[in-house]
C-alpha positions in Angstrom: 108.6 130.4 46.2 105.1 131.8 47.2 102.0 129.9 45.0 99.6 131.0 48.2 97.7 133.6 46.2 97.8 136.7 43.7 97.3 138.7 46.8 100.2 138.4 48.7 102.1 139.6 45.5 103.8 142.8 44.9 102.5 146.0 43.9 103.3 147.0 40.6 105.9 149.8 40.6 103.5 152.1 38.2 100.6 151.9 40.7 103.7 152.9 43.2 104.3 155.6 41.0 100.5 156.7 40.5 100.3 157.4 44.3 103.5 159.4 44.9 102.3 161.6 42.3 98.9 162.0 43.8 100.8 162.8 46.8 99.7 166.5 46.5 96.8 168.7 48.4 93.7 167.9 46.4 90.3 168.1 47.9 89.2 165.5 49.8 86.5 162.4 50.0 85.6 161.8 45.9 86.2 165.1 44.9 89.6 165.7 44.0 90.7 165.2 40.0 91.9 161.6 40.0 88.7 160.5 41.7 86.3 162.3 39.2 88.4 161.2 36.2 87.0 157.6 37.2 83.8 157.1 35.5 85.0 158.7 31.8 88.1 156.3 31.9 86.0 153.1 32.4 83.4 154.6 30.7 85.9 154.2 27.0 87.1 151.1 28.6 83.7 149.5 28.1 82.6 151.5 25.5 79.1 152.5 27.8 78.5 155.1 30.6 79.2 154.0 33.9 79.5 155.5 37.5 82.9 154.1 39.6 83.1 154.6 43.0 86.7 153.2 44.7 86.4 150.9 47.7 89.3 149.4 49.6 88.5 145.7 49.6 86.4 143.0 46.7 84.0 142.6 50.3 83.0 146.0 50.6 82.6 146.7 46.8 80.2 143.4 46.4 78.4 144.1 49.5 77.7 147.9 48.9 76.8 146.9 45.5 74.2 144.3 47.0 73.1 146.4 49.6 72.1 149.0 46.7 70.1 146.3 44.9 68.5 144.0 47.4 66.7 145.4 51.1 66.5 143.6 53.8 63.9 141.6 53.5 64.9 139.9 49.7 67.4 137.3 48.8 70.7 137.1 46.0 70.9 133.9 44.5 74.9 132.5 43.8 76.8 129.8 43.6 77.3 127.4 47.1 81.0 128.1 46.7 80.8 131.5 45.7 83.0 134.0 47.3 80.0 136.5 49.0 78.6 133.2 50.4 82.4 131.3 51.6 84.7 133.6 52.1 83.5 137.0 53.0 82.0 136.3 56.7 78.8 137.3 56.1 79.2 140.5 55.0 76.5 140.4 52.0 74.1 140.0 55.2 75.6 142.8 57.1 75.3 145.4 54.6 72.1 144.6 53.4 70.8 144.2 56.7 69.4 140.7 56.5 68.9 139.6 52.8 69.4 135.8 52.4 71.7 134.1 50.3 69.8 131.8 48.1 72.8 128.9 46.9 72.7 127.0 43.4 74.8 124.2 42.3 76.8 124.7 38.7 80.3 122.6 37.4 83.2 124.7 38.1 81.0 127.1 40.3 79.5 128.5 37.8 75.7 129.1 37.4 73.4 128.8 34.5 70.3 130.0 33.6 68.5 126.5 34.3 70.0 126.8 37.9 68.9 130.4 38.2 65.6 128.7 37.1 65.8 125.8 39.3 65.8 128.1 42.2 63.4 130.7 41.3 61.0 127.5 40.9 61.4 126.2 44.5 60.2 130.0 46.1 56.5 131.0 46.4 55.5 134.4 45.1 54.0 135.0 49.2 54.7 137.0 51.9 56.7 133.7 53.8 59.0 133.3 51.7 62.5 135.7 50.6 61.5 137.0 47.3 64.9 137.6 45.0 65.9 140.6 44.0 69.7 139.2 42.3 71.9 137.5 40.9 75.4 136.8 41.6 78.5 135.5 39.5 82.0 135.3 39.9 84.4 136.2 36.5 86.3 134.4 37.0 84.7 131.6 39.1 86.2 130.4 42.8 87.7 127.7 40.7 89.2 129.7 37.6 86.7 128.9 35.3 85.4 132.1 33.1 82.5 132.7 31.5 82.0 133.3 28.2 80.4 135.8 26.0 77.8 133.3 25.2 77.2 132.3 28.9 77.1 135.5 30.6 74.7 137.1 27.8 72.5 134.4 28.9 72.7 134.3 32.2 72.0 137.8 32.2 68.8 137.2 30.2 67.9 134.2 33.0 68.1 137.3 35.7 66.4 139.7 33.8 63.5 137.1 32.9 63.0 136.9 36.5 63.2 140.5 37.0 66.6 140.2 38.9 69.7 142.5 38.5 72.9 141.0 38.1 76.3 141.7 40.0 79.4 140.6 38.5 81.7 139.5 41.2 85.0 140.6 39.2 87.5 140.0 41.2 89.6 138.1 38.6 88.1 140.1 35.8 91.1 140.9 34.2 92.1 137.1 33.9 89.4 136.0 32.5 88.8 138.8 30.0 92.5 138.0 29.1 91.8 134.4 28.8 88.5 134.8 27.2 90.0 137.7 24.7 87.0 139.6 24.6 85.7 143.0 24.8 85.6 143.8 28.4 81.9 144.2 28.0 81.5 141.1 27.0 82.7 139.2 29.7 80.3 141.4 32.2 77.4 141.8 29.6 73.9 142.6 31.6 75.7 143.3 34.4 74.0 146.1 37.0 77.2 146.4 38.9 80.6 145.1 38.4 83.7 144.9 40.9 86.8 145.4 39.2 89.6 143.9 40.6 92.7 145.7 41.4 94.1 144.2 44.5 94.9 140.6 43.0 96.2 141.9 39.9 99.0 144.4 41.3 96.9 147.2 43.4 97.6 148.1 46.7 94.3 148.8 48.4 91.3 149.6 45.9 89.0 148.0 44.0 87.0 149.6 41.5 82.8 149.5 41.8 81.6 149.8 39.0 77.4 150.7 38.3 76.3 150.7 34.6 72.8 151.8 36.8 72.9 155.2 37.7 70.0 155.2 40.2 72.3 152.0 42.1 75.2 154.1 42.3 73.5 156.9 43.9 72.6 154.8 46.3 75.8 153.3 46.9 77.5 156.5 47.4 75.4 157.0 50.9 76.0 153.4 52.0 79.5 154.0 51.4 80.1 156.5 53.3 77.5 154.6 56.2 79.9 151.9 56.1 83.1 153.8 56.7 84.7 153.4 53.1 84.6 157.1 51.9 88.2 157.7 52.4 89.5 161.3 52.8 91.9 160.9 51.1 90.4 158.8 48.3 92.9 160.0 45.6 95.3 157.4 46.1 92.8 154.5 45.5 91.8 156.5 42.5 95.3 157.0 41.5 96.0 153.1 41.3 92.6 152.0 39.3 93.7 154.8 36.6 96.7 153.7 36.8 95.8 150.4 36.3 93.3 151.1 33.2 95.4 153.3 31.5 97.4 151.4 29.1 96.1 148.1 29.2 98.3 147.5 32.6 95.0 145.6 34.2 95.4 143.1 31.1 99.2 143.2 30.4 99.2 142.0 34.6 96.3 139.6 33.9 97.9 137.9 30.6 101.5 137.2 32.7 99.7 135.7 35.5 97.6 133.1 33.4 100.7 132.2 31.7 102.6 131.1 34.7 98.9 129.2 35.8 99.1 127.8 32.0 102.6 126.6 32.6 101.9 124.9 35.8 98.8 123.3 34.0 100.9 121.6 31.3 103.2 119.9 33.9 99.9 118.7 35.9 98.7 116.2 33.5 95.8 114.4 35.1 95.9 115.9 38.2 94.4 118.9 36.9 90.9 118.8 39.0 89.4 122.2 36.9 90.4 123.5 33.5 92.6 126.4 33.8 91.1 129.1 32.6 92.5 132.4 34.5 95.2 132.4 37.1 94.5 129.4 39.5 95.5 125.7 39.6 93.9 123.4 41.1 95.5 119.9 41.7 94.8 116.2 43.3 97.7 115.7 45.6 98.5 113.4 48.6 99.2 114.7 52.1 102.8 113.2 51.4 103.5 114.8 48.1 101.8 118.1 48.9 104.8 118.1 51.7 107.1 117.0 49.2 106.4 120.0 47.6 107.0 122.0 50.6 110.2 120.5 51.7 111.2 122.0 48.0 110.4 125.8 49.0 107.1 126.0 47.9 104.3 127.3 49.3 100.5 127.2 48.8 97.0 126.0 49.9 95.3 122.8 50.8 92.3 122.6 49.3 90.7 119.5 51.0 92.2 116.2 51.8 93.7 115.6 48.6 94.0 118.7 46.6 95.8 122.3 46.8 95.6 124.8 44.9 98.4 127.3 43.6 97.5 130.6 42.8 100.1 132.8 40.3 100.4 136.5 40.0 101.2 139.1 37.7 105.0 139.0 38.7 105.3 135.2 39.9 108.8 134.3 39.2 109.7 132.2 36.0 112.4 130.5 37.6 110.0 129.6 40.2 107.1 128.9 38.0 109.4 126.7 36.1 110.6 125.0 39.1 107.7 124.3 41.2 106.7 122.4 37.0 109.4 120.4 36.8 108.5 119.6 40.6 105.2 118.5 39.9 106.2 116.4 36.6 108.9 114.3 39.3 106.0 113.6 42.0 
């Protein structure tokens, strides 16, 4: 009974089906029919023009997207515990070739515009110090927290005050425009460049990057291919993010996930360390109980001394869901 994370769930049968049908000669690279039927199906999805280019990972779609905003020599500012700055092994400083990370502090690991001010405040306008050229968020945050309309409007305006562009780190989008029940340009509004996450919600291997900039996505399309992620046969990670769009699967996938997360939340009581918001639990537990929990059949991650954290998917179990609750109300 896996809580690890939404990634090591199943892919959903209709992405399954998406690629065997694409499993005909097409031109290759970007070029075939799937692949250039991207940008008009996210375009009505958030009711603005857009360019989409497929990657294969959430790294490589908010690196290129970095690397097309920030050169070498400038900085991204994000959260301490954001993903780009814990978990992606430097890779932000890889593709850009050197930009720094610049780290602000926010509950939930979320920033706000006084933090984006707090930071742009501490950095001379000279030739010593790394000038910023971005800003970073994650929707949903490294600890399922979302933010809303209200908060990413004016988080955007705090970037665009300071003349920054703004990437949305979207790897959880879909839970958090599910939670939120927004449009989904709402939950992205001012956004430069959004990753669209596919992986965690039922893909296979592709994750949409999405530029509402033109110009970026021009240059993203050469860095792409620099870094090795213009597939040949591209089709089939265009197959599953249409497949995924079309129909509302990305939220129908997105709204079963939080609900399992929601049912785990109402049998955690005070433990709860974070509001659950999207698709992740985060909970104070003992070494001793979190191996209680284990010895039941359950598996997940540690998340410190005295916490873990349990991750559900779009096709987490309800028998499980319901047990590993019941498990938790008995500790």
């Amino acid at each position: 009974m896996q809580f690890l994370s939404d990634n090591a769930a199943a892919v959903h049968p209709k992405l399954w089906e998406a690629m065997r049908a694409a499993d005909a000669p097409q031109p290759p690279y970007d070029n075939d029919g799937l692949s250039l039927a991207l940008d008009a199906v996210f375009a009505d999805l958030f009711g603005r023009p857009c360019t989409v280019l497929w990657v294969a990972t959430g790294t490589a779609a908010n690196s290129l997207a970095l690397a097309s905003m920030v050169p070498p020599h400038g900085g991204v500012i994000c959260h301490r515990e954001a993903h780009i700055e814990t978990d992606e092994c430097g890779a932000p400083g890889f593709y850009t070739h050197g930009a720094k990370l610049l780290l602000a502090d926010g509950e939930g690991a979320k920033l706000s515009p006084a933090a984006i001010d707090a930071v742009m405040a501490g950095i001379r306008k000279d030739v010593h110090q790394v000038q910023p050229q971005a800003v970073s968020v994650t929707q949903a945050s490294e600890y399922g927290r979302c933010y809303s309309p209200a908060e990413m409007a004016s988080v955007a305006a705090a970037a665009h005050a300071h003349g920054l562009a703004l990437l949305v780190d979207g790897a959880r989008f879909a839970n958090a425009v599910a939670f939120l029940g927004c449009e989904p340009w709402q939950a992205c509004e001012g956004a430069a460049a959004l990753s669209f996450g596919c992986v965690k919600n039922g893909g296979m291997s592709a994750e949409a990057l999405i530029f509402f900039d033109e110009g970026l996505a021009d240059l993203a399309r050469l860095r792409r291919k620099r870094a090795g992620h213009l597939q040949s046969k591209g089709r089939f990670l265009a197959a599953q993010l249409l497949a995924m769009a079309e129909d509302g699967l990305w939220l129908e996938n997105a709204r079963a996930a939080n609900a399992a997360a929601a049912e785990l939340a109402g049998a955690a009581a005070d433990r709860l360390l974070h509001p659950v918001e999207a698709n992740e639990v985060f909970l104070k537990l003992s070494s001793a109980e979190r191996e209680a929990l284990r010895g039941q059949g359950f598996s997940f991650y540690d998340w410190g001394p005295d916490a873990a954290r349990l991750v559900t998917a779009w096709n987490s179990d309800p028998a499980h869901v319901a047990k590993l609750a019941s498990a938790i109300r008995q500790l």
